[in-house]
C-alpha positions as CSV (number, residue, x, y, z in Angstrom):
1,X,-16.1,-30.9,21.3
2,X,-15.0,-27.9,22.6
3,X,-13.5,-28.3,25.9
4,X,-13.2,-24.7,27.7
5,X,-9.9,-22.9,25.4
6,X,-9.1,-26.7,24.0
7,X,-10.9,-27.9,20.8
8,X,-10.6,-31.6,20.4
9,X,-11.1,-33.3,17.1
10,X,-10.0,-36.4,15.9
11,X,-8.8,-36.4,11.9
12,X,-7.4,-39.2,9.5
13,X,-3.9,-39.8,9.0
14,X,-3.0,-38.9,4.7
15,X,-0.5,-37.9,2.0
16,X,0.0,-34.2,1.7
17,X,1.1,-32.0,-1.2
18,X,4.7,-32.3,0.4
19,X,5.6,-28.6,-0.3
20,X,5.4,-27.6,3.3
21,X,9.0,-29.5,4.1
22,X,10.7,-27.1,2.5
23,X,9.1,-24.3,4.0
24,X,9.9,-25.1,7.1
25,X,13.7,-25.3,6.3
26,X,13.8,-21.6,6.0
27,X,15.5,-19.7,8.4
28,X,13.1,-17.1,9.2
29,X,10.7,-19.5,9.5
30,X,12.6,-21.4,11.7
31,X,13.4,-18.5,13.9
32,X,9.8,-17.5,13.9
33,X,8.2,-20.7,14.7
34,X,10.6,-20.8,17.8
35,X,9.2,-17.4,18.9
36,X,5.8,-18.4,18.6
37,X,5.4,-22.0,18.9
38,X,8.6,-22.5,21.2
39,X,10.3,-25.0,19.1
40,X,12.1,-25.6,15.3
41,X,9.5,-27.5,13.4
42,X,10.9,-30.9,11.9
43,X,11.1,-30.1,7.9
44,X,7.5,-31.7,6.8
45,X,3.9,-31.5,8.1
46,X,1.4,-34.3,9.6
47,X,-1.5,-34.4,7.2
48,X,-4.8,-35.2,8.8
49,X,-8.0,-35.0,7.0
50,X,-11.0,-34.1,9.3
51,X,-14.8,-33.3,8.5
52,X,-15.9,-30.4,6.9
53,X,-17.3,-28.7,10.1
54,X,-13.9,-29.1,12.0
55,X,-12.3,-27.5,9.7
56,X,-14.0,-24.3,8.9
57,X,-13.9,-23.7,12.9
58,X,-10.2,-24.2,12.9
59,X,-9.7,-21.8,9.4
60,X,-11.4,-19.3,11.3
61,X,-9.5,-19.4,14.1
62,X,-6.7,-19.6,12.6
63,X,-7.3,-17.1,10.2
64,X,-8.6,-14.6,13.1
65,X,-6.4,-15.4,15.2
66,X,-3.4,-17.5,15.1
67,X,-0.2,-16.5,15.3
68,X,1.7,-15.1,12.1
69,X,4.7,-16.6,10.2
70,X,5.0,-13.6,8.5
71,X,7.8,-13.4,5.4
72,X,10.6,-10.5,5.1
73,X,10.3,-8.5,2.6
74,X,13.0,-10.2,0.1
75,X,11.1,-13.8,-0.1
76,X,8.3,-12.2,-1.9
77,X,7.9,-15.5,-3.2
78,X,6.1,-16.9,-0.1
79,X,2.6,-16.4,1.7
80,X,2.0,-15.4,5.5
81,X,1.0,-18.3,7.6
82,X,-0.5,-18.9,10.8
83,X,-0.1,-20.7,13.6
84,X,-2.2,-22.5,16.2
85,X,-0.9,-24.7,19.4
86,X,-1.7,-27.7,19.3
87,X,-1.0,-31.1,20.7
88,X,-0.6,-35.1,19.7
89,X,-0.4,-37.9,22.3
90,X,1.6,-35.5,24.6
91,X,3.6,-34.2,21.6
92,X,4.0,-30.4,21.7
93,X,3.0,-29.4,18.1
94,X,1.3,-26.5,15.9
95,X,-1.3,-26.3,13.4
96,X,0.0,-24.4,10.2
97,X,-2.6,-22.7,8.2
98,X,-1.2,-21.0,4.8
99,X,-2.9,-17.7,3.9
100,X,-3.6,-18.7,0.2
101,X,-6.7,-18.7,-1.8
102,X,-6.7,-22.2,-3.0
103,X,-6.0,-24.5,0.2
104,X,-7.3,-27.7,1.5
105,X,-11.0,-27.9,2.7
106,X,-10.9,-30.9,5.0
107,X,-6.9,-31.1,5.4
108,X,-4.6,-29.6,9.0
109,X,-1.1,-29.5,8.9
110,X,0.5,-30.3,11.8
111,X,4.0,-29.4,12.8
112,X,6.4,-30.5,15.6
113,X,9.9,-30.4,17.1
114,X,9.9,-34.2,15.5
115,X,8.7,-36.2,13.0
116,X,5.4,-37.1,14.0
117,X,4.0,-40.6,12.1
118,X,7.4,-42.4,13.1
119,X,7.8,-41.2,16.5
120,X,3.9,-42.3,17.3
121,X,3.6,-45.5,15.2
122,X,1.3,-44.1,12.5
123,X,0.5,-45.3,9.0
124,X,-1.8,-43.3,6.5
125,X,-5.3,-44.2,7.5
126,X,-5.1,-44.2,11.0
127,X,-7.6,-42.2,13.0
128,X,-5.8,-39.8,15.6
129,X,-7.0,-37.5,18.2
130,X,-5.7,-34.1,18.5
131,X,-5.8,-30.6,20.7
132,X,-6.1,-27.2,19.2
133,X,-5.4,-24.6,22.0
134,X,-7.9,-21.7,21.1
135,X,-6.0,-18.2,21.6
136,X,-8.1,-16.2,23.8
137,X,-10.3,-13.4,22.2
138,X,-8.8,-9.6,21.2
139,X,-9.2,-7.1,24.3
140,X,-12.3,-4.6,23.4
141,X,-11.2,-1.7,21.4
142,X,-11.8,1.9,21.8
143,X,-13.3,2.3,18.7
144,X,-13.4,1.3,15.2
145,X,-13.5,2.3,11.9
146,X,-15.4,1.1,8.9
147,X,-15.1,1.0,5.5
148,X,-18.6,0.6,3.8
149,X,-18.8,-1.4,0.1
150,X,-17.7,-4.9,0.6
151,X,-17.5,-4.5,3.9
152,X,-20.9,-3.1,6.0
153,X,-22.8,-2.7,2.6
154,X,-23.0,-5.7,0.3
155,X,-22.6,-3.8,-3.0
156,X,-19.4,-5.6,-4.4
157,X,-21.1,-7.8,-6.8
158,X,-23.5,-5.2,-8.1
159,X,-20.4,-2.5,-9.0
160,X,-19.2,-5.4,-11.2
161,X,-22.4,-5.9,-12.7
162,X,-22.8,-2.2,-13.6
163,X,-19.3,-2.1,-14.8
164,X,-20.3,-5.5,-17.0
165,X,-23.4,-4.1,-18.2
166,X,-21.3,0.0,-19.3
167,X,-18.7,-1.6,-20.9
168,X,-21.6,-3.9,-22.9
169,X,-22.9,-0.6,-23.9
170,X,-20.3,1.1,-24.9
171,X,-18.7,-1.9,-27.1
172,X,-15.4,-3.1,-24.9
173,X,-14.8,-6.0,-23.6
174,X,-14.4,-6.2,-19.7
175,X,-11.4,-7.6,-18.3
176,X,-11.8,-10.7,-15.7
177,X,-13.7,-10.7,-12.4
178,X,-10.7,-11.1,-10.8
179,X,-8.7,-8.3,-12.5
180,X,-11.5,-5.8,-11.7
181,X,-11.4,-6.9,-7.8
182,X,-7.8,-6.5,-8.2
183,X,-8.3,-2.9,-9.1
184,X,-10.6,-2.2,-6.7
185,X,-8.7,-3.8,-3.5
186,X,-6.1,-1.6,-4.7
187,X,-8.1,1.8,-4.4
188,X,-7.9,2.3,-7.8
189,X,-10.8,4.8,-9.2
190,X,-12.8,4.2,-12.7
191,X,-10.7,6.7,-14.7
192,X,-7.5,4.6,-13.3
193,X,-8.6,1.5,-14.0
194,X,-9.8,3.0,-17.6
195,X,-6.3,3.9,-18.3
196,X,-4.3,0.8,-17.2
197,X,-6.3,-1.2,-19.8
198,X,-4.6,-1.7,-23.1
199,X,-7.5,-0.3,-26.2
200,X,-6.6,-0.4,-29.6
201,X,-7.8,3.6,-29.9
202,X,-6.3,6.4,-30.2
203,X,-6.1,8.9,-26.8
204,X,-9.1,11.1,-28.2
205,X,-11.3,8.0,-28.9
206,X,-10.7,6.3,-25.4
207,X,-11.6,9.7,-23.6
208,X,-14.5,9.7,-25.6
209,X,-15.6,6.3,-24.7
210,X,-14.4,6.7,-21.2
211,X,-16.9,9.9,-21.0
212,X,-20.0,7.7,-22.5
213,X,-19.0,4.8,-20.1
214,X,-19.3,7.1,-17.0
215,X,-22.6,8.6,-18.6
216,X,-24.2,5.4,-18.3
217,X,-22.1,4.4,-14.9
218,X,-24.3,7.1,-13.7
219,X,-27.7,6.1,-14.9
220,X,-27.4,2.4,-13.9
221,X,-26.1,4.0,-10.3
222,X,-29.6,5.5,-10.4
223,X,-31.8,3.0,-11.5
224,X,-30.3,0.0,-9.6
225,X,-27.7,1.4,-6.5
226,X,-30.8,2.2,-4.3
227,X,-33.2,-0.7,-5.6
228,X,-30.6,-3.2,-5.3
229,X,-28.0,-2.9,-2.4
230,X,-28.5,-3.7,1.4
231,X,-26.4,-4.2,4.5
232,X,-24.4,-7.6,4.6
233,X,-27.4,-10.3,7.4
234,X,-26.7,-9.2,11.0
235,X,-25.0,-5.9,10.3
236,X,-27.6,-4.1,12.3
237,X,-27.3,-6.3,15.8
238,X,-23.5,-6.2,15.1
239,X,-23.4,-2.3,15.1
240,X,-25.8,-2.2,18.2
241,X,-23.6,-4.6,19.9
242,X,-20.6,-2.7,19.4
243,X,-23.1,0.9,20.9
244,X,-23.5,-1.3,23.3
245,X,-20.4,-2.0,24.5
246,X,-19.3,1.6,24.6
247,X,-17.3,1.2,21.5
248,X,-17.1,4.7,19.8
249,X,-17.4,4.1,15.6
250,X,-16.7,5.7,12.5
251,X,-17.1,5.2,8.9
252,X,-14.2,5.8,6.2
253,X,-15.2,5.4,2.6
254,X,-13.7,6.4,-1.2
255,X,-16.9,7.0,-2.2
256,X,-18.6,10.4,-3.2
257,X,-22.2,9.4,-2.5
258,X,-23.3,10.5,0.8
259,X,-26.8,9.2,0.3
260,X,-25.1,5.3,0.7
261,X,-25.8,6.6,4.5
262,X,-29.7,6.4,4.0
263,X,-29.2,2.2,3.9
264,X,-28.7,2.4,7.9
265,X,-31.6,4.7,8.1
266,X,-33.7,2.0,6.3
267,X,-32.6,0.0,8.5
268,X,-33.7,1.9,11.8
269,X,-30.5,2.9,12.2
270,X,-29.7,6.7,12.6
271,X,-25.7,6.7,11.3
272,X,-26.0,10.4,12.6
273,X,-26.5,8.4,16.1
274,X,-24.4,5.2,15.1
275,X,-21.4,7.0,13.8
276,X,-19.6,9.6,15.3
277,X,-17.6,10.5,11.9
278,X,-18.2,10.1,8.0
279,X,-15.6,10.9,6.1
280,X,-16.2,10.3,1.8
281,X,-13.9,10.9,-1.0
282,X,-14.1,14.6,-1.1
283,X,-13.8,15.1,2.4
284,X,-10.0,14.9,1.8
285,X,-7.2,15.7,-0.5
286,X,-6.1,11.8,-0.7
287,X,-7.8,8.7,-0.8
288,X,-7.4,5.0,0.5
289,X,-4.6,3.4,0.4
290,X,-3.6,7.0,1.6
291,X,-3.8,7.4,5.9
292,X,-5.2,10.7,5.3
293,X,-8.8,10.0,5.4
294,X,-8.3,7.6,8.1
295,X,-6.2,10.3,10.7
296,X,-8.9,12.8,9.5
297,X,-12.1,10.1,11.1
298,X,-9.9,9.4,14.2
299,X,-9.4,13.2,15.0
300,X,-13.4,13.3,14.6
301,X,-13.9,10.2,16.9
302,X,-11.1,12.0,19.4
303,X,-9.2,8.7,19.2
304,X,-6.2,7.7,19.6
305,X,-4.7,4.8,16.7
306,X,-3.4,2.4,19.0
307,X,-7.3,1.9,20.5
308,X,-8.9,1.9,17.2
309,X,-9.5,-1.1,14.4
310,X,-10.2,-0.5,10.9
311,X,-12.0,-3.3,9.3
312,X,-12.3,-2.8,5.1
313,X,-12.6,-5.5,2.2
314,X,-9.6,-4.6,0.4
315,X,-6.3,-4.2,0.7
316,X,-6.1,-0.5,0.2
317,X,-8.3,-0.4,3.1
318,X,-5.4,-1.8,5.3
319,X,-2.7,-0.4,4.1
320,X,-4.6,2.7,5.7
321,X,-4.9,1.6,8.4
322,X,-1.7,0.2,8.8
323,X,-0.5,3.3,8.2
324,X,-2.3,4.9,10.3
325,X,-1.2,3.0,13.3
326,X,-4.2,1.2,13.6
327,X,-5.0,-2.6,14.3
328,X,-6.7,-4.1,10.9
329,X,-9.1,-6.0,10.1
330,X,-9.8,-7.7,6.7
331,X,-13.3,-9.2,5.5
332,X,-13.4,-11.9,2.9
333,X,-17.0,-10.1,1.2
334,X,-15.6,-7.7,-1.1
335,X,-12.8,-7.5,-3.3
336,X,-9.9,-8.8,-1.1
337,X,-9.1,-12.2,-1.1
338,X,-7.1,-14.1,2.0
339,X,-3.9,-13.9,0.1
340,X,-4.4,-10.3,-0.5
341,X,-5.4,-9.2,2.5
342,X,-2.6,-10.9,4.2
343,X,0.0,-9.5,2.0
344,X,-1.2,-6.2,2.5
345,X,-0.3,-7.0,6.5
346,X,-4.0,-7.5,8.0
347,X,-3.6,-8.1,11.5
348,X,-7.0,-10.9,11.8
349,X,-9.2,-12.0,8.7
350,X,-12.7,-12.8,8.8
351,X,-15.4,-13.8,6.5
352,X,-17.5,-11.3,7.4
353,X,-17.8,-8.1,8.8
354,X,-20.2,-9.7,12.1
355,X,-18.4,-12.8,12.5
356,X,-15.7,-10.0,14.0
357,X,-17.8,-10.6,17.0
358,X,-16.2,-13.8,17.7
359,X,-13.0,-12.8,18.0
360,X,-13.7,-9.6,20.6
361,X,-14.4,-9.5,24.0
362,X,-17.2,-6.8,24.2
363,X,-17.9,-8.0,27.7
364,X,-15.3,-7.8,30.5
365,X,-14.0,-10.8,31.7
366,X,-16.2,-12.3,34.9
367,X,-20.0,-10.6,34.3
């Protein structure tokens, strides 16, 4: 149950994978444990396997906001993780959730200044009752910006389908699913991603299929964008929310198509009213990953970075932001995964753009 900021669970003691021990025999993540945790974590991790619900809770936390294990820049070789308090039978301890893309579903790691099965008695099997201390939720911002695709619109899937569908037509083969999201999350436009793949034609012939391709990019665009897109459930009672609240917000986007705006109006929602800047592709001289069209929506919104989010799907989006100087959010419904968006430095993840709401106090403490 959840016990004011404590949430108490109970999980059952198992193997793990036994990398983790020597993770935490690194030095920087020593050193960074200390700082955030207040102790050097024993080399190795308590395993405890808990139900399904339990766990998704605690990833979301975790992932929202827990504290970061971040790695310097020369171990490229290792993930972000993040940290929760916790504590076992009076034993000061953390839970450590990695930022992969392939991690446990029913499994918390647990570390501690000690190791924990010895020092309480425990053999595999054992049931054992826990504390996660919740951190509390993320001071109301100013303002925040939006990216759209992936993020407020859920159009992700339907750009590969299109992209499935040209490259059908004009006789290539499309790389992988997860190569295109790859492109995309980097900010990577058609003609870029045309280029990086490797055709057996000549330059003349792979301009001349690239020109066909966008021909019928266009026509599909036509016949399906508008029939087939909608805002992600709940967007519209997120966005009022956030009105509500006094929280001033914008809307940053690669895109050229200004008419992706008429999906709020279908939705009774004026994004003239909603939105007190647009900025689209050819609003500036650089895209995303690029700060410019970012610094251009903030001067529109008369706000300053340091009160502003940007919440996007990909990692281009937060390197934007990022440099911008603005806190970043990351949404797991687009073309960012959790070990992308990590690496590209996102300050809280989510699964979706209205389970931000969680995580933000849009009331002031006491009323």
């Amino acid at each position: 149950m959840i016990n004011g900021k404590v949430f108490n669970l109970e999980g059952m003691v198992t193997e793990g994978s036994g990398e983790a021990g020597q993770f935490m025999t690194l030095d920087w993540v020593k050193d960074q444990c200390q700082n955030s945790v207040n102790f050097e974590p024993f080399p190795g991790t308590l395993n405890l396997k808990v139900k399904a619900a339990d766990f998704d809770f605690i990833r979301r936390i975790a992932s929202a906001r827990g504290k970061r294990i971040i790695p310097p820049a020369s171990e490229s070789g290792f993930c972000e993780a993040r940290l929760l308090y916790a504590e076992v039978r009076g034993i000061s301890a953390a839970l450590l959730y990695p930022m992969v893309d392939d991690y446990y579903t029913d499994i918390l790691e647990i570390i501690a200044p000690v190791k924990v099965k010895p020092e309480l008695g425990l053999q595999n099997g054992d049931r054992l009752g826990f504390s996660i201390y919740l951190p509390d939720q993320l001071n109301r911002p100013g303002g925040i910006i939006f990216d759209l695709d992936g993020t407020l619109i859920d159009s992700v899937d339907l750009f590969y389908s299109m992209l499935c569908e040209g490259f059908q037509e004009v006789g290539i083969p499309l790389s992988p699913r997860d190569q295109v999201m790859k492109f995309m999350g980097s900010g990577a436009r058609l003609s870029e991603a045309w280029q990086a793949l490797e055709l057996d034609f000549d330059q003349a012939r792979k301009e001349e299929l690239f020109a066909r391709l966008v021909g019928v990019f266009e026509t599909l665009w036509e016949s399906r964008y508008e029939q087939e897109v909608r805002l992600f459930t709940g967007v519209e009672k997120f966005l009022q929310s956030l009105i509500s609240s006094g929280i001033v917000l914008g809307v940053v986007t690669s895109s050229f198509y200004k008419g992706k705006m008429d999906l709020f109006a279908r939705s009774n929602l004026d994004p003239q009213v909603y939105f007190s800047s647009i900025v689209t592709g050819p609003d500036t001289a650089n895209s995303k990953p690029h700060p410019e069209p970012v610094q251009l929506c903030l001067k529109q919104m008369g706000m300053n970075p340091g009160s502003v989010f940007l919440v996007g799907d990909s990692p281009c989006d937060i390197d934007a932001g990022s440099q911008a100087g603005l806190f970043t959010v990351g949404v797991l419904s687009g073309a960012g995964t959790r070990s992308s968006l990590s690496a590209a430095g996102a300050d809280l993840i989510v699964d979706g753009v209205v389970d931000l709401a969680e995580h933000i106090l849009l009331e002031p403490e006491g009323l």
